[in-house]
C-alpha positions as CSV (number, residue, x, y, z in Angstrom):
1,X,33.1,-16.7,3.3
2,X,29.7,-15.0,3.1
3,X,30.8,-12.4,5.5
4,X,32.8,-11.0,3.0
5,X,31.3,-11.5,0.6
6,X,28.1,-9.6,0.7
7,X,26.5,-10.7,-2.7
8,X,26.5,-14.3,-1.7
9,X,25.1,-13.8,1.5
10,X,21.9,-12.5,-0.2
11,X,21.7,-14.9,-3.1
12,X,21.8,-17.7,-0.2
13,X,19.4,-16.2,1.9
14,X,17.3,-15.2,-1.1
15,X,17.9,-19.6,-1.6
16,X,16.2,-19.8,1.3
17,X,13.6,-17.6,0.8
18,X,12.6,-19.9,-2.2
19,X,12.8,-22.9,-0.5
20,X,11.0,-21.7,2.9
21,X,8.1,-19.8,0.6
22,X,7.7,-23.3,-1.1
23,X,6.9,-25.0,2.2
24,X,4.1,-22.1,2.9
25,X,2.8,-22.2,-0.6
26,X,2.1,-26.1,-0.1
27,X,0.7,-25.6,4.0
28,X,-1.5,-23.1,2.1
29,X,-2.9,-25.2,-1.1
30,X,-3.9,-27.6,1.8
31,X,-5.6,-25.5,3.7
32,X,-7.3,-23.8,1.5
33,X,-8.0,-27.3,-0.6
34,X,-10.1,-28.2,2.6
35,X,-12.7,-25.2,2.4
36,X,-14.7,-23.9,5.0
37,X,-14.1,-20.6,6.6
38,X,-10.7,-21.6,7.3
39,X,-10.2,-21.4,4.1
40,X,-11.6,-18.4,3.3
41,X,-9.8,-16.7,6.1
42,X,-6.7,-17.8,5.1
43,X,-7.3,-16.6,1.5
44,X,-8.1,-13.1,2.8
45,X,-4.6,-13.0,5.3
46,X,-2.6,-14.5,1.9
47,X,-3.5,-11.2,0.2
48,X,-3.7,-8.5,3.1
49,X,0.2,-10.1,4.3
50,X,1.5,-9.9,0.9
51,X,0.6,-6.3,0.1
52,X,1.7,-5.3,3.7
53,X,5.0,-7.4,3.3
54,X,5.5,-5.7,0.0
55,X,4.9,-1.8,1.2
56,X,7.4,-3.0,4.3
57,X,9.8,-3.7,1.7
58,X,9.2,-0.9,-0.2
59,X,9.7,1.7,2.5
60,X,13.1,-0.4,3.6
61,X,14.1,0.1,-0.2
62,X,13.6,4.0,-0.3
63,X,15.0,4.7,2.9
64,X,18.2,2.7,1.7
65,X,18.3,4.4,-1.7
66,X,18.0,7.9,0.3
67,X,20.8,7.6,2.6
68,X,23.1,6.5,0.3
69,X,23.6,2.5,1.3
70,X,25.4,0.3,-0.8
71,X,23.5,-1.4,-3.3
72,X,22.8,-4.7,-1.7
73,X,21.9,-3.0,1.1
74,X,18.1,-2.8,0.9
75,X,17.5,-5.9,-1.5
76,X,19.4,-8.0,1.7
77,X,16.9,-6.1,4.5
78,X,14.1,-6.8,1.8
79,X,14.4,-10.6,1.7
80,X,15.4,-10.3,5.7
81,X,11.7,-9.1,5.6
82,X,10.3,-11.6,3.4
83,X,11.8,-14.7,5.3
84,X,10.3,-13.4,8.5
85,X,7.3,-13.4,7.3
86,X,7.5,-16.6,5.8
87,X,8.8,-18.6,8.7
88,X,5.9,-16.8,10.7
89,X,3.2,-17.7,8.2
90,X,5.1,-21.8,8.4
91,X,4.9,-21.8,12.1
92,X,1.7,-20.5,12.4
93,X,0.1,-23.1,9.9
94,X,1.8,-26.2,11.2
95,X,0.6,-25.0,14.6
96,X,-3.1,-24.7,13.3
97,X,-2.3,-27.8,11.1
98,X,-3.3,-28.0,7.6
């Protein structure tokens, strides 16, 4: 059913996107909870990530408004973007542990 329709195959995997940002959100509070550099280097990579996730998206957004894609488009390669990101920053703190 989501293959055809388009606009619920975003809203689910912008469902997602919640739910898997939670989980990071959480890893994060922890480790940064527990101070030390760790901490601080963490806070530092929240930020940088965030504003180079969010120019990513951006750019994915414009080139999809300038060749004329349909309009859910670039918001469905923008969260695409944002739940790769997220499931990289889960793996890589369970890995390090929290």
């Amino acid at each position: 059913m989501t293959a055809a329709n388009p606009w619920l195959r975003l809203s689910l995997n912008a469902l997602r996107l919640g739910t898997e940002a939670n989980t990071v959100v959480a890893l994060r509070m922890m480790k940064i909870a527990g101070g030390g550099a760790g901490a601080a280097t963490e806070a530092q990579l929240m930020v940088s990530e965030k504003i180079q996730a969010a120019i990513e998206a951006q750019s994915q957004l414009a080139v999809g408004a300038m060749t004329g894609a349909a309009a859910y488009v670039g918001p469905s390669k923008a969260v695409a973007l944002y739940r790769r990101k997220v499931r990289a920053n889960r793996r890589r703190l369970l890995k390090r542990g929290t």
